[in-house]
C-alpha positions in Angstrom: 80.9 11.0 -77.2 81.7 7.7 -75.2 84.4 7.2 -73.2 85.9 4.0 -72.8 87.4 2.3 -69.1 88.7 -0.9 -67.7 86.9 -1.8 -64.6 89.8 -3.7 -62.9 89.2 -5.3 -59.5 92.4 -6.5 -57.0 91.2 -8.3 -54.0 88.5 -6.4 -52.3 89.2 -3.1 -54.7 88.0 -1.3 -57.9 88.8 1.1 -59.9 88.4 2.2 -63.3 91.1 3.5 -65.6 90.7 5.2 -68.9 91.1 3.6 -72.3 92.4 6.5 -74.7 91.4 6.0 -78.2 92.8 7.1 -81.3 90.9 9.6 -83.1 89.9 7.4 -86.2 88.5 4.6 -84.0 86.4 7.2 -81.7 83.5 7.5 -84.2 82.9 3.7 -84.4 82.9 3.1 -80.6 80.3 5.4 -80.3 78.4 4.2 -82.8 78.3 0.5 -81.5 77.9 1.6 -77.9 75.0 3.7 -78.7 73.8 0.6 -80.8 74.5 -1.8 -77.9 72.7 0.6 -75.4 69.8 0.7 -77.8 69.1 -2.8 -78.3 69.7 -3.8 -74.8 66.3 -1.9 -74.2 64.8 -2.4 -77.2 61.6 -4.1 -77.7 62.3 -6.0 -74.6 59.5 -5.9 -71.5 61.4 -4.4 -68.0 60.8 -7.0 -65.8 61.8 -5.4 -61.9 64.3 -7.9 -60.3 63.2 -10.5 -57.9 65.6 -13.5 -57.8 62.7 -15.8 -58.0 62.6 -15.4 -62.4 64.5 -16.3 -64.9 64.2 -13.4 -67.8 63.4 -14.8 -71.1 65.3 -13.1 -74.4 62.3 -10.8 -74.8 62.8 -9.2 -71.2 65.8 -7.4 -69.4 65.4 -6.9 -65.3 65.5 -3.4 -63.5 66.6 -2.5 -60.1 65.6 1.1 -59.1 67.3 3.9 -57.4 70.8 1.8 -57.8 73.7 3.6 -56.7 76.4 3.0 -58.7 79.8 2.5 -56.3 81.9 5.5 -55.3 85.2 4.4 -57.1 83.0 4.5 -60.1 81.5 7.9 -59.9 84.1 9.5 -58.9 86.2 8.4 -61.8 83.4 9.3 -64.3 83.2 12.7 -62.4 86.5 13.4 -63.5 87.0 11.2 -66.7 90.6 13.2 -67.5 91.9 12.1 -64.0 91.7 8.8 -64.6 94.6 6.4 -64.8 95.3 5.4 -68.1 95.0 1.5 -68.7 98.6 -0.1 -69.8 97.7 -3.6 -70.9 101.4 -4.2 -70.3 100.9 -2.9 -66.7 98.3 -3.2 -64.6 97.6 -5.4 -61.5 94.4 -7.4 -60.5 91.5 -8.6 -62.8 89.8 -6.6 -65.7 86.0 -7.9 -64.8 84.7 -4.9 -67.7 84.9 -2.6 -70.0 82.9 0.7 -68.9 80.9 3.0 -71.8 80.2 6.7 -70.9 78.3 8.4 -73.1 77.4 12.2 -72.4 75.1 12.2 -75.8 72.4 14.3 -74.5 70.0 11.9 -76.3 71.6 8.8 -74.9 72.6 9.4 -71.5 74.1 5.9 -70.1 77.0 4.2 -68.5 77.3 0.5 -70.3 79.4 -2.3 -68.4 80.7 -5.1 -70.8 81.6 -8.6 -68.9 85.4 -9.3 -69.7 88.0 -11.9 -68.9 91.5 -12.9 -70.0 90.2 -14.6 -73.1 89.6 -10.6 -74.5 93.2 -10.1 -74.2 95.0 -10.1 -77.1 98.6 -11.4 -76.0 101.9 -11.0 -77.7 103.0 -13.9 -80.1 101.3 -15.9 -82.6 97.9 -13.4 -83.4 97.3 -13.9 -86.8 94.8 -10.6 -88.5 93.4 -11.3 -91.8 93.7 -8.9 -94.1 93.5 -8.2 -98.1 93.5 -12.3 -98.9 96.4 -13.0 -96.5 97.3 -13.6 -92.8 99.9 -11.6 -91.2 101.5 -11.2 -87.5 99.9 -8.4 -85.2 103.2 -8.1 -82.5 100.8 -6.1 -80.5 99.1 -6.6 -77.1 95.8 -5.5 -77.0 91.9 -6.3 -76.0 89.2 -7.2 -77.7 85.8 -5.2 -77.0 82.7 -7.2 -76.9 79.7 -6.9 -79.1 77.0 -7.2 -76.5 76.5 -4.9 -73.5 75.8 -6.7 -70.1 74.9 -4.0 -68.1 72.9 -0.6 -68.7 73.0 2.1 -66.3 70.4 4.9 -67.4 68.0 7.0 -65.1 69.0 5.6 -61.8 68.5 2.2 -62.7 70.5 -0.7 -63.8 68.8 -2.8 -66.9 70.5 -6.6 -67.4 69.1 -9.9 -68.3 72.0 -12.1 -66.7 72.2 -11.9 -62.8 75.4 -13.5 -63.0 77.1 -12.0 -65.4 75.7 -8.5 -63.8 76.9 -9.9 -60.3 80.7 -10.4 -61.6 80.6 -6.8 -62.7 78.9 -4.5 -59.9 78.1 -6.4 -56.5 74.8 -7.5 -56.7 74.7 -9.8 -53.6 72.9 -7.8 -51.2 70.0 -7.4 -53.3 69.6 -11.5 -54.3 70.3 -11.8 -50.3 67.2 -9.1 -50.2 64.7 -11.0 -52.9 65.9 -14.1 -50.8 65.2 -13.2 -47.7 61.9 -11.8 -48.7 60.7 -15.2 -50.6 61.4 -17.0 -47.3 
């Protein structure tokens, strides 16, 4: 089963807090976060990460032994104690949405890059639905349909630095590669 998360970040902070789904939505979250997790991997050659290369669309970079930050673990440690995300209240930045999945066959924790275009405010949202257009009153986010970051095994799989940098701090291992091309 996956468990979903907003990674929201306020000044120097992070934290995650839970998004609760309904039960008829649950099965088809898994089934594209599995998917996602899958393809991210897929027929692609790990390429260990460097800062000196740009990763082609074939290719995804690997850091080893990557710790993930406390404020993470410890909320996936105790998914139940999580806050649960109020799109109508909650301070600082959502920078992701956070899969955990504990499928014994596809053991991962995904990261999603997000930004205020993924919100779904109230007012004018038109849904299409049977032929027609109607009003959704509802604030809400939309879930991306590519995963940006893959944490499996103690490593971290991504193919954007930058996008990967926005969600987990990356800095002080492209200070590292830097520092060791000089």
């Amino acid at each position: 089963m996956i468990n979903l998360f907003a990674l929201i970040k306020n000044n120097d902070e992070m934290g995650l807090q839970r998004i609760p789904l309904k039960a008829n939505v649950q099965q088809e979250i898994n089934n594209a976060f599995i998917d996602q997790s899958i393809k991210m991997l897929a027929e692609k050659e790990e390429i260990i990460y460097s800062g000196d290369y740009k990763a082609s669309s074939d290719e995804v970079y690997s850091i080893e032994n990557y710790e993930l930050p406390n404020e993470i673990t410890l909320a996936l440690e105790n998914i139940l104690d999580a806050e649960i995300f109020d799109i109508n209240d909650y301070e600082g930045k959502i920078s992701a949405i956070v899969s955990k999945s504990d499928d014994a066959e596809n053991d991962f924790i995904g990261f999603q890059s997000f930004d205020t275009r993924r919100v779904i405010n109230r007012g004018l949202s038109l849904w299409f639905s049977n032929d027609v257009y109607g009003r959704y009153n509802e604030r809400g986010i939309s879930i991306p349909a590519k995963m940006d970051v893959l944490f499996k095994d103690n490593k971290i799989y991504f193919q954007s630095f930058v996008l990967a940098n926005r969600i987990l701090n990356l800095r002080f291992i492209y200070e590292s590669s830097y520092t060791r091309g000089c």
